[in-house]
LUMDREN-383580 format. One record per residue: residue number from 1; x, y, z of N, C-alpha, C in turn. Coordinates in steps of 0.1 Angstrom, whole numbers. Example, Ala and Ser with C-alpha at 12.3 -4.5 7.8 and 13.67 -1.06 7.14 Angstrom:
2
- 1,132,-57,78,123,-45,78,132,-33,78
- 2,128,-22,71,137,-11,71,129,0,79
//
This chain:
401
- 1,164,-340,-44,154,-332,-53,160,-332,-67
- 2,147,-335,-76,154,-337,-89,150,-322,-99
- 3,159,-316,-105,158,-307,-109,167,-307,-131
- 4,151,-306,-133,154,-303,-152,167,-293,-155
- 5,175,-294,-165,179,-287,-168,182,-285,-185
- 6,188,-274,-195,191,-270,-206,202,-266,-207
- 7,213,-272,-211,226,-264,-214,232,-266,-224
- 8,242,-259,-225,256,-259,-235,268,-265,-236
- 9,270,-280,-239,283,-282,-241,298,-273,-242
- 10,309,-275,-238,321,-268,-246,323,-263,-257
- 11,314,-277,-268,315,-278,-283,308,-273,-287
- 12,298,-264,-278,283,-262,-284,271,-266,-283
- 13,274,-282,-283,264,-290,-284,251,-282,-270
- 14,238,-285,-279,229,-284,-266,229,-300,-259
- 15,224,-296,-246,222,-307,-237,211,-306,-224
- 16,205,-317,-221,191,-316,-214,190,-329,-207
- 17,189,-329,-194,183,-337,-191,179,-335,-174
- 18,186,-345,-163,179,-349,-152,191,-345,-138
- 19,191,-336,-131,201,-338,-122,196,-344,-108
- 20,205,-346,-96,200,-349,-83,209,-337,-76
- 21,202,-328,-69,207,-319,-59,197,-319,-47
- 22,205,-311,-40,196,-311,-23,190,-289,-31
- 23,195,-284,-36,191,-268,-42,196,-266,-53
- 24,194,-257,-58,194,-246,-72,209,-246,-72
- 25,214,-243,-58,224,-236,-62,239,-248,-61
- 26,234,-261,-54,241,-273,-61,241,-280,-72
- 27,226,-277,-78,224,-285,-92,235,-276,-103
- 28,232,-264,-98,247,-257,-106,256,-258,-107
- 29,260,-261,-94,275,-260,-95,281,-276,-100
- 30,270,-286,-97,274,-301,-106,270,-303,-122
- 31,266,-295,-123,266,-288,-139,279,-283,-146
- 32,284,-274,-134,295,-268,-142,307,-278,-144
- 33,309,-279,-132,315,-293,-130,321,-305,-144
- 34,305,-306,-149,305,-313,-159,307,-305,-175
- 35,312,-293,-173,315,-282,-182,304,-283,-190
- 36,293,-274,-183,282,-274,-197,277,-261,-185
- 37,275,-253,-193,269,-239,-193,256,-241,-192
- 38,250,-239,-184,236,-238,-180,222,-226,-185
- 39,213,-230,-193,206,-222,-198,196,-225,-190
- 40,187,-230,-186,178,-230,-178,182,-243,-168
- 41,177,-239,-154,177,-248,-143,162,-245,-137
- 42,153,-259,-135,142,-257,-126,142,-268,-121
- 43,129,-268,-111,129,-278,-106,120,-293,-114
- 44,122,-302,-114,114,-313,-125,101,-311,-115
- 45,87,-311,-127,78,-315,-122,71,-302,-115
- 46,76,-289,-118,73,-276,-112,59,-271,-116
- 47,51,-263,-113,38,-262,-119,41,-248,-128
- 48,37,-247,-136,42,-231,-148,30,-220,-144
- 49,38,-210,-141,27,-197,-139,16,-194,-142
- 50,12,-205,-154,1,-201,-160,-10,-209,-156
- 51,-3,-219,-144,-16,-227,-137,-24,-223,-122
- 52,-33,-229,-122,-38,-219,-109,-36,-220,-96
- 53,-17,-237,-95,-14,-237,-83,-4,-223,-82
- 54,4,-222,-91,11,-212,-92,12,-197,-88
- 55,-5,-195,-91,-8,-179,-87,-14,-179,-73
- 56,-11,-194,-65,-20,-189,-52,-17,-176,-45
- 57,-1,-177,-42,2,-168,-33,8,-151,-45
- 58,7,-153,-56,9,-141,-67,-4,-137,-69
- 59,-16,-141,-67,-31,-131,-71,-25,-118,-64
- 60,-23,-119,-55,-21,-106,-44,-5,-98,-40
- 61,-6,-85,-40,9,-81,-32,14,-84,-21
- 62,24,-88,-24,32,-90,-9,27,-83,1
- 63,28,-84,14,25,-74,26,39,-61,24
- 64,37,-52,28,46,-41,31,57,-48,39
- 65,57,-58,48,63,-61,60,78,-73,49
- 66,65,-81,42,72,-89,38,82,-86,26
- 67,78,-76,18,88,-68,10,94,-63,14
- 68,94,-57,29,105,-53,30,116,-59,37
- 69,113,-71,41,125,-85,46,132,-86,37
- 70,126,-88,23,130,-95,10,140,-82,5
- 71,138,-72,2,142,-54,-3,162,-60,6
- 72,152,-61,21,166,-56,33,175,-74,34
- 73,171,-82,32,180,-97,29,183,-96,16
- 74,181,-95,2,186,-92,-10,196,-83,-8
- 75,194,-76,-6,208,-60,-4,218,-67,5
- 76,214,-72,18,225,-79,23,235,-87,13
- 77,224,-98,13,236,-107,5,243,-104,-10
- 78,235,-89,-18,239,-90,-30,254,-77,-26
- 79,251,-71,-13,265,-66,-11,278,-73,-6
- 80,274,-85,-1,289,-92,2,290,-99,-6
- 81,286,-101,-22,291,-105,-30,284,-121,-35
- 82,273,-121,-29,267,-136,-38,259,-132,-45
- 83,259,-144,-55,255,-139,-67,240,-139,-64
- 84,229,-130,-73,214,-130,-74,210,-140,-69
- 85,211,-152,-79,207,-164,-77,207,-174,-67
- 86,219,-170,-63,222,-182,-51,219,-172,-35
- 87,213,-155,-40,210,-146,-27,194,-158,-24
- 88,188,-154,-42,174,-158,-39,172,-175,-33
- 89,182,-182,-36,179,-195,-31,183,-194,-15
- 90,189,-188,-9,191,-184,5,173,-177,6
- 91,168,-170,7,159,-160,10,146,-174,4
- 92,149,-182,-5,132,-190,-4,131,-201,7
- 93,138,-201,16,138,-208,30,137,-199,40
- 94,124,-183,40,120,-179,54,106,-185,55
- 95,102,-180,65,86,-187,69,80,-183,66
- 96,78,-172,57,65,-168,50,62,-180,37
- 97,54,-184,34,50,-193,23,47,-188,13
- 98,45,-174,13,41,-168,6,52,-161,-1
- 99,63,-157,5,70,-147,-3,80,-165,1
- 100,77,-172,2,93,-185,-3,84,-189,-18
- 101,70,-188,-24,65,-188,-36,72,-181,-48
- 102,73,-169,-40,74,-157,-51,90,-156,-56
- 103,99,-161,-41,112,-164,-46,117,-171,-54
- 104,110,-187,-52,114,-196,-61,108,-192,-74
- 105,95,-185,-74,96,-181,-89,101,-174,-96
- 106,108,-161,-88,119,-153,-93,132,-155,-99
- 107,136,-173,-88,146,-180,-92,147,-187,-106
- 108,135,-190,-103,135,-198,-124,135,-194,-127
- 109,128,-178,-127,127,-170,-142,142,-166,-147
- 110,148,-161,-136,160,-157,-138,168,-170,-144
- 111,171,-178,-136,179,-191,-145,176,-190,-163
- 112,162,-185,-162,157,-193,-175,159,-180,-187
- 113,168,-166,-181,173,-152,-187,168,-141,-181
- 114,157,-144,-174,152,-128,-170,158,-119,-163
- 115,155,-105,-163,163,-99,-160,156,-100,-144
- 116,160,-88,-134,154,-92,-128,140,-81,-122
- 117,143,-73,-133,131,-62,-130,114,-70,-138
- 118,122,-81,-150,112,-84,-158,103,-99,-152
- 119,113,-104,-140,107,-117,-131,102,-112,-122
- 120,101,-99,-116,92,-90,-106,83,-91,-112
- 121,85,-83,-126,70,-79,-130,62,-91,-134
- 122,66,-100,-140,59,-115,-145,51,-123,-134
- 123,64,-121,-117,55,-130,-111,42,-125,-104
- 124,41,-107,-104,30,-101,-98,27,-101,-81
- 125,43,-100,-75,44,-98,-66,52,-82,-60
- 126,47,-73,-69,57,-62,-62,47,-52,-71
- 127,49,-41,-63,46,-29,-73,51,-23,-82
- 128,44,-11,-88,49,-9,-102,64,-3,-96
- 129,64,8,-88,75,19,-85,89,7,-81
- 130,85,-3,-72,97,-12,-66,107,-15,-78
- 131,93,-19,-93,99,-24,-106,105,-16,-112
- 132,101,-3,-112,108,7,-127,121,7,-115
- 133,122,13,-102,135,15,-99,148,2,-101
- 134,143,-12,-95,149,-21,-97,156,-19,-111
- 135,145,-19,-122,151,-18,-136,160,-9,-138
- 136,158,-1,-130,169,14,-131,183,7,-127
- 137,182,4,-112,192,-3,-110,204,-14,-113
- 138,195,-23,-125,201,-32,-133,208,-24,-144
- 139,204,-16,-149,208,-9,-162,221,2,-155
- 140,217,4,-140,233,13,-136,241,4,-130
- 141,235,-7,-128,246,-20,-118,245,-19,-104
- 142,239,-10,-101,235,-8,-81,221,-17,-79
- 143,223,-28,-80,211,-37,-69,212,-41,-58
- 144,224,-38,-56,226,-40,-41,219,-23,-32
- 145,226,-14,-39,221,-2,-32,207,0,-32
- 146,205,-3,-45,184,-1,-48,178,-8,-39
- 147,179,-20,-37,176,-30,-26,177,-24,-13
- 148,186,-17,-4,186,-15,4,175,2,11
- 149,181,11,-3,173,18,-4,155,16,-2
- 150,150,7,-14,137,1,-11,136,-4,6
- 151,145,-11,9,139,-16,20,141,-4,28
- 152,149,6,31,145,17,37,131,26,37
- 153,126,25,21,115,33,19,105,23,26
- 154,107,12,26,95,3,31,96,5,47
- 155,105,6,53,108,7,68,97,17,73
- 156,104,30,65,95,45,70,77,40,65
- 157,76,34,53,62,35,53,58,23,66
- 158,61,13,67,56,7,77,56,13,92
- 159,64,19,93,68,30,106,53,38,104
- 160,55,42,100,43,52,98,29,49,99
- 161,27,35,91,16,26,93,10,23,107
- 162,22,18,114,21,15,127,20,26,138
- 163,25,34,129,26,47,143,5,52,143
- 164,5,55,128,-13,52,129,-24,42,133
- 165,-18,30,134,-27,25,139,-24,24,153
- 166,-16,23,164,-16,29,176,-23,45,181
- 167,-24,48,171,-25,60,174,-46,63,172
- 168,-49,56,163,-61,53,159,-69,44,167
- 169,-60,34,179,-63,20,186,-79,27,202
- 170,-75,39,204,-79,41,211,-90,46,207
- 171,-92,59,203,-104,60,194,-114,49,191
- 172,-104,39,185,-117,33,178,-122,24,189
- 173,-117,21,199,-122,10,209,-135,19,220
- 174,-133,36,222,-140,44,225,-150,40,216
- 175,-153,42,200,-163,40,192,-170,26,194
- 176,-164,21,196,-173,4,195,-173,6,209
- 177,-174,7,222,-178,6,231,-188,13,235
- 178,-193,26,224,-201,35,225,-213,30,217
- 179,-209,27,205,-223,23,197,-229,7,204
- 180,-220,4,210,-226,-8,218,-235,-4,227
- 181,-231,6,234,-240,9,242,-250,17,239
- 182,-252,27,226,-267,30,223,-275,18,214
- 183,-269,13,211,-279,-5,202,-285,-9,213
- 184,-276,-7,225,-280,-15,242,-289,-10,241
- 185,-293,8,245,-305,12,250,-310,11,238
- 186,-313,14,224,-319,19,218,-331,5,216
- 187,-318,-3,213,-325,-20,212,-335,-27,223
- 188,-331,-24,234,-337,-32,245,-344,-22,259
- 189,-338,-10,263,-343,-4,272,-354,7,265
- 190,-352,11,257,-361,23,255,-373,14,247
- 191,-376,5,242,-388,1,239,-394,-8,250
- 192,-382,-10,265,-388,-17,272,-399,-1,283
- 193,-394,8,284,-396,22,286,-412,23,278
- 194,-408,25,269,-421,30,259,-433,17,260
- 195,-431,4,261,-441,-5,263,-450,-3,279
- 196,-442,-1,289,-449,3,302,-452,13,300
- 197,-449,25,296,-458,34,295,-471,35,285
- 198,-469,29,276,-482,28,266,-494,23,277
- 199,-488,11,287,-498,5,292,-504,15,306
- 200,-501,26,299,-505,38,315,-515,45,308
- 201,-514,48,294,-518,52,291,-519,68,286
- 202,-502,72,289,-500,87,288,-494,86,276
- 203,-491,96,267,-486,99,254,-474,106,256
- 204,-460,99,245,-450,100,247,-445,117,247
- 205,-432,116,253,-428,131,248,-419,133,233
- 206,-421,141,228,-416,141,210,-407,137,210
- 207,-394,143,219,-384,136,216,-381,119,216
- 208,-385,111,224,-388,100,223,-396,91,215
- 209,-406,102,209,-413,95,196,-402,97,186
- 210,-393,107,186,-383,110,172,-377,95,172
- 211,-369,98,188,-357,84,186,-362,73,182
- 212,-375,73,188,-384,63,185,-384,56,171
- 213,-389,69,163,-389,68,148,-378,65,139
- 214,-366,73,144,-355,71,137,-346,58,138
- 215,-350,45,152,-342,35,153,-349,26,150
- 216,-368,26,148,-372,13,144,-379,10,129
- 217,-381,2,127,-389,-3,112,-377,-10,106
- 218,-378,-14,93,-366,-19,83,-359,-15,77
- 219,-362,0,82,-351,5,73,-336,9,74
- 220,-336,8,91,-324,14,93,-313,-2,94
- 221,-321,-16,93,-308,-26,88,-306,-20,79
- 222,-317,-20,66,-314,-26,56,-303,-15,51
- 223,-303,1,61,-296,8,53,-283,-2,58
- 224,-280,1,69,-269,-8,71,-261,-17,61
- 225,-273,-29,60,-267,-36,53,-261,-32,34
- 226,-271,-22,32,-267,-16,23,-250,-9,20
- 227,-246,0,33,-238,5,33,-227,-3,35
- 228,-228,-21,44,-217,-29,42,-216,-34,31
- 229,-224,-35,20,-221,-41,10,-213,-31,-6
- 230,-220,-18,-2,-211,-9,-7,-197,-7,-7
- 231,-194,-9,6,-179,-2,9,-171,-20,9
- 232,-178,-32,10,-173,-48,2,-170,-37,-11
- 233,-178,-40,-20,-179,-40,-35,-166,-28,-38
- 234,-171,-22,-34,-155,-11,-36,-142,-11,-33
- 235,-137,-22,-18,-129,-26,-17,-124,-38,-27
- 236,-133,-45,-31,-129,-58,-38,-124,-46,-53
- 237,-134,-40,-58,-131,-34,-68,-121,-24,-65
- 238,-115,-20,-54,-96,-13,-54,-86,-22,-54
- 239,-90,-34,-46,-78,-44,-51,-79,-50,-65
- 240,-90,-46,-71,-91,-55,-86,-87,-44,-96
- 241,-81,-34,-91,-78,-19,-95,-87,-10,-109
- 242,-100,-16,-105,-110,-11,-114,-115,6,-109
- 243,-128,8,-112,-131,20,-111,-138,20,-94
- 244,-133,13,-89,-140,12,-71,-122,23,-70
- 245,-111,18,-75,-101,24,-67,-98,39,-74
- 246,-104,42,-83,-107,53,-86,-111,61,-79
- 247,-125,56,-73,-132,68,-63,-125,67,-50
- 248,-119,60,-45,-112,55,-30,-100,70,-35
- 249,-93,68,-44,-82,73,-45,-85,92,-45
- 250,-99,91,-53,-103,100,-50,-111,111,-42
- 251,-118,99,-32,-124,106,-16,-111,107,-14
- 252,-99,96,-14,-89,100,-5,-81,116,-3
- 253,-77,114,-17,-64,129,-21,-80,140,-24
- 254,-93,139,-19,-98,154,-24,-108,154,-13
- 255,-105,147,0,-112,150,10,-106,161,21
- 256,-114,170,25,-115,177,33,-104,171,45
- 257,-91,181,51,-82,178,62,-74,162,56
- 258,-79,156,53,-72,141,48,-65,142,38
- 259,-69,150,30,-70,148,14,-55,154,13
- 260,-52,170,15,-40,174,15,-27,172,21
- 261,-29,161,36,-19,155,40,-15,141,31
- 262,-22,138,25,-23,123,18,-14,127,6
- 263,-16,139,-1,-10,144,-8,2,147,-8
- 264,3,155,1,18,160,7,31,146,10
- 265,21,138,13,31,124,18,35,120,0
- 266,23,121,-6,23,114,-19,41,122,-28
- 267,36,134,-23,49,145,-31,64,141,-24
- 268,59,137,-11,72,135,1,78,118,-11
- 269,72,108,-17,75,101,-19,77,101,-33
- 270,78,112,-40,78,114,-54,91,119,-56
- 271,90,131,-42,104,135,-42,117,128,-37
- 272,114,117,-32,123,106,-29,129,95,-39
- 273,117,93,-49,120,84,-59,128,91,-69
- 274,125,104,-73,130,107,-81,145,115,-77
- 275,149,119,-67,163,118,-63,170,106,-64
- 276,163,98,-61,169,83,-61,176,80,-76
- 277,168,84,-83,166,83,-98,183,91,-105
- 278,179,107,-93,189,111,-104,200,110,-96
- 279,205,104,-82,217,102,-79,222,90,-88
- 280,214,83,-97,216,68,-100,220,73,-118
- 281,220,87,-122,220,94,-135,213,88,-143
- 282,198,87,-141,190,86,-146,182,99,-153
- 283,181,98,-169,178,108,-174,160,115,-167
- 284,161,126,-165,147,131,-161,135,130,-170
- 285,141,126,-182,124,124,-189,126,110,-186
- 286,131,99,-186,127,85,-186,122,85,-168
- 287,130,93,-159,127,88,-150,113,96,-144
- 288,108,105,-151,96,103,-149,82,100,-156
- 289,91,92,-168,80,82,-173,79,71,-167
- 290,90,66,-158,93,49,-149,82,53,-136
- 291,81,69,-133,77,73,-119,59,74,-123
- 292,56,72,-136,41,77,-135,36,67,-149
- 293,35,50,-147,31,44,-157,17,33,-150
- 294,10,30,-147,9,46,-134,12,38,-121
- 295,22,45,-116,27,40,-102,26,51,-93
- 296,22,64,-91,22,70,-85,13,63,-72
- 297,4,62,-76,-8,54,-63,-21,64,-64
- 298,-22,76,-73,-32,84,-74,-30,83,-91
- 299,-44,86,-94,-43,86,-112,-44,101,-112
- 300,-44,107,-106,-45,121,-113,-28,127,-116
- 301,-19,122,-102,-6,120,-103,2,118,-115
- 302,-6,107,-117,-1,97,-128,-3,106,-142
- 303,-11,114,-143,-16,120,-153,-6,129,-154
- 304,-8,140,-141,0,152,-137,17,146,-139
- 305,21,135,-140,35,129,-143,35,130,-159
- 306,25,123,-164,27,124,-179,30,139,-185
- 307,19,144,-183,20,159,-190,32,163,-186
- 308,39,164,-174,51,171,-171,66,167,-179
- 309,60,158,-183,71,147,-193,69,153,-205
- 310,57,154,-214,56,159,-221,60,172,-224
- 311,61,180,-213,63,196,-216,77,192,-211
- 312,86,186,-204,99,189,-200,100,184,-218
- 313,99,176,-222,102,170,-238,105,184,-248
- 314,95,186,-246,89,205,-256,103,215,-248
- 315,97,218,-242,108,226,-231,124,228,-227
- 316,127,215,-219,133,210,-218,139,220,-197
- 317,128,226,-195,126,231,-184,121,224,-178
- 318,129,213,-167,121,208,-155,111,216,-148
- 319,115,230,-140,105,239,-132,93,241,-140
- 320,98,246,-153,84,253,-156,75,239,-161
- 321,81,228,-164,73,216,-163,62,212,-155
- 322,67,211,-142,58,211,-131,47,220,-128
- 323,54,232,-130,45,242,-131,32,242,-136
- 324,28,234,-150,20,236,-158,12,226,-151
- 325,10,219,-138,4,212,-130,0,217,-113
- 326,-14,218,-109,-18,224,-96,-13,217,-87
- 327,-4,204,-89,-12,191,-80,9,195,-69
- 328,13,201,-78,24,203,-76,26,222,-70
- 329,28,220,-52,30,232,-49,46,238,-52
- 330,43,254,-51,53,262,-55,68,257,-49
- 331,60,257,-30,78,252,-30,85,238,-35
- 332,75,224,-38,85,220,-45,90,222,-59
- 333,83,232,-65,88,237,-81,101,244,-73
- 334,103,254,-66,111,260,-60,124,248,-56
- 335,122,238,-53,135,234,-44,139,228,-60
- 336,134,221,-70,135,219,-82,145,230,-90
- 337,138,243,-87,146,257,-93,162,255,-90
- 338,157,255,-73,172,258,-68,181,245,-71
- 339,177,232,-67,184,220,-75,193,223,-87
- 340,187,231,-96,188,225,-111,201,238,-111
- 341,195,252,-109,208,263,-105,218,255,-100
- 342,217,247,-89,235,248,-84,238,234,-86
- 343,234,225,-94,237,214,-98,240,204,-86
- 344,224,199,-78,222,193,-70,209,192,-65
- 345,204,186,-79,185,182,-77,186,173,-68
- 346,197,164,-69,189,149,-59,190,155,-45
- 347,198,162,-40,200,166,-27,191,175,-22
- 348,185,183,-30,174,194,-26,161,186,-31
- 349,159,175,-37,142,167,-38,143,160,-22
- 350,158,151,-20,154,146,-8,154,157,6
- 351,156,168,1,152,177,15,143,179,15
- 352,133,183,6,123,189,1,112,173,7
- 353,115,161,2,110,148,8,110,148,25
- 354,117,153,29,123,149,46,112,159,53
- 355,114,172,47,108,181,52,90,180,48
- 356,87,171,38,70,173,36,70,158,43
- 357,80,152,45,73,138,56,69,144,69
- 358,81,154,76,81,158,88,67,164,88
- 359,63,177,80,50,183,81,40,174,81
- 360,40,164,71,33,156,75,22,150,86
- 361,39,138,89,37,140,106,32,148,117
- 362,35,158,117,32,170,124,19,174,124
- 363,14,172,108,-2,176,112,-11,167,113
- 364,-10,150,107,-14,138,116,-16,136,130
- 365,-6,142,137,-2,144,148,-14,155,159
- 366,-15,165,152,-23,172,159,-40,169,154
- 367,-42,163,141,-56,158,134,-56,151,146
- 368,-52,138,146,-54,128,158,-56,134,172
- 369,-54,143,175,-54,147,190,-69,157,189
- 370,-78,163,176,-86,167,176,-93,155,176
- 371,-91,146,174,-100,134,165,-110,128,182
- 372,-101,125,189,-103,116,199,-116,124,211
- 373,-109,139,213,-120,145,220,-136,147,208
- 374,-129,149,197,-146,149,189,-156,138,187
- 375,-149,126,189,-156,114,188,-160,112,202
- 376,-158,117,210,-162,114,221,-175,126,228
- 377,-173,138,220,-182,146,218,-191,140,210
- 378,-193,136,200,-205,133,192,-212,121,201
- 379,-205,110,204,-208,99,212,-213,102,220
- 380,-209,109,233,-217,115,240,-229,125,242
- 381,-228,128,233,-242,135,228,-254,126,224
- 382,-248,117,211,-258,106,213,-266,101,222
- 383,-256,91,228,-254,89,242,-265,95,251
- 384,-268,107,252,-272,116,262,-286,118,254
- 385,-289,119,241,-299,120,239,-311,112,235
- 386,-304,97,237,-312,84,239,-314,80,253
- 387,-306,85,262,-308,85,275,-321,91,281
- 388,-319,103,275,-330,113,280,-342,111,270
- 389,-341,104,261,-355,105,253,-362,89,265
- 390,-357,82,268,-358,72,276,-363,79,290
- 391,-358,84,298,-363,87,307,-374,104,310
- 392,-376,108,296,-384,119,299,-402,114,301
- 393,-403,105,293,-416,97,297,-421,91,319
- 394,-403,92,320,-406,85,333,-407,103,343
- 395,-401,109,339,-400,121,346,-418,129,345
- 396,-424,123,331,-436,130,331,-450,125,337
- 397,-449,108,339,-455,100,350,-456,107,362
- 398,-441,110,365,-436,111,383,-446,125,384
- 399,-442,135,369,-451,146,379,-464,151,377
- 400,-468,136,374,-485,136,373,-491,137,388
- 401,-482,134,396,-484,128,410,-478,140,420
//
């Protein structure tokens, strides 16, 4: 493999031309070799970010899964002592194609001076929160720790991911097995019902004219198709982070039973980051301008972070900071209090985090166990009431006789 390169003579001189290596991290070391300091190394013939092979696998974020391989192999190898560079040329040989993209472009950027919070953010493979901490970490010298840390935070969210969708697996197979079977009757047996009886000549019973009414004509595709193309358009518009993820963000954190657990997790991970922040002695106003630019994942958060910056600025009162915000309950202003009193915020944010995961959980936990008997009540009610609108015509024949 032939790989360009830019360097510096002994004497100064610049120097440019053509090497032959099998990797990155041989074309270097026959560089040095040749005593010339290496300013940029790529590969000859590479496509530049700004073309549209380049962004195939960067239009989009990593998977949760895959960041967090990359978070938990980075921290490995940057703790036993290899360097960035030659970690990321180890890690662009796994089988994702997609995150071996993002490494090798991490890799040049960095060759070429970037730091490495600023080749995250260029290649548009990571989130904002992964970036401001990373950058935190460069500027304290813990990338090894922050790496491992992130890949911990990614663990629990994926943990959690998964624990929901098992948990959600049943339910929803109950749901699709159920609307299959009223489309069954609604579609095919009850107008096969209502056609023999028309030909008798008796007049239906109301309720069967209702169901009647309410499952035929065009309007109930078209609502349909209406409502799949709504909730398309809004999805495409949250990944395009326009005003579709505005309202997502906002049915989410201001819906009834949902809304306050979403939240609670949101604070569980606010108070995580920002312990992180200040075991790493990171000042509290930068670190919660790095925590709300806007990376929160809610914009009202993101807001509620600014202003609290602003008044810690004025103030210089973390508590009463928070305070001047709803979105922020008493006890974590309170564990904040007590933090700052005995000179141990990061220890009392991550209790304060541990303890609003657990509640969390806890009331996921019991939501889901109402969830399954109510969907099965509504379904069956359905169910029961297209049944019987179906056979009350036949019950009213029988007792003509």
């Amino acid at each position: 493999m032939r790989f360009r390169y830019w360097a510096s003579a002994d004497g100064g001189q610049a120097r440019d031309g053509v090497v032959e290596a099998r990797s990155l991290v041989e074309a270097r070391t026959k560089l040095s070799r040749q005593g010339l300091t290496v300013l940029v190394l790529e590969p000859e013939g590479r496509v530049e970010p700004d073309q549209p092979q380049a962004r195939q696998y960067q239009a989009e974020l990593l998977s949760a899964d895959e960041r967090m391989l990359f978070h938990l192999q980075l921290s490995t190898l940057l703790a036993s002592g290899v360097p960035i560079v030659e970690g990321l040329e180890v890690l662009s040989r796994s089988e994702s194609p997609a995150l071996n993209a993002v490494v090798e472009d991490l890799c040049v950027k960095i060759c070429k001076g970037q730091t490495m919070a600023a080749a995250m953010t260029s290649c548009g493979a990571f989130g904002p929160v992964e970036i401001s901490l990373v950058q935190v970490a460069e500027e304290t010298g813990s990338l090894a720790q922050m790496f491992s840390r992130l890949a911990n935070r990614l663990r629990e969210l994926v943990t959690r991911r998964n624990n929901l969708v098992s948990a959600l697996a049943y339910p929803a197979v109950i749901l699709v097995v159920c609307v299959g079977l009223l489309g069954l009757l609604v579609g095919y047996m009850l107008p096969q019902f209502t056609s023999i009886f028309a030909t008798l000549g008796n007049d239906l019973p109301w309720l069967t004219r209702l169901v009647l009414g309410l499952t035929s004509g065009p309007w109930l595709p078209m609502a349909a198709l209406l409502v799949l193309m709504a909730a398309v358009s809004l999805w495409y518009s949250s990944r395009r982070g326009g005003s579709g993820r505005l309202l997502l963000e906002k049915f989410l954190y201001e819906a009834p039973l949902v809304g306050p657990l979403a939240l609670k997790a949101l604070l569980a991970r606010l108070g995580s980051d920002l312990a992180l922040m200040v075991y790493l002695g990171v000042p509290l106003d930068k670190a919660l301008g790095l925590l709300g630019r806007p990376s929160s994942g809610y914009y009202c958060m993101d807001e509620a972070l600014r202003l609290t910056r602003v008044e810690l600025q004025a103030t210089g009162d973390l508590a009463q900071a928070f305070r001047q915000s709803t979105l922020f309950p008493e006890a974590f202003v309170q564990m904040v209090v007590v933090g700052l009193e005995v000179g141990r915020l990061g220890n009392f944010l991550d209790q304060y985090a541990r303890l609003a995961n657990l509640e969390t959980e806890l009331a996921l936990d019991n939501l889901l166990g109402l969830l399954e008997p109510l969907i099965l009540m509504i379904l069956g009610l359905g169910v029961g009431l297209v049944v019987l609108s179906a056979f009350l015509p036949m019950y009213q024949v029988l007792s003509q006789f």
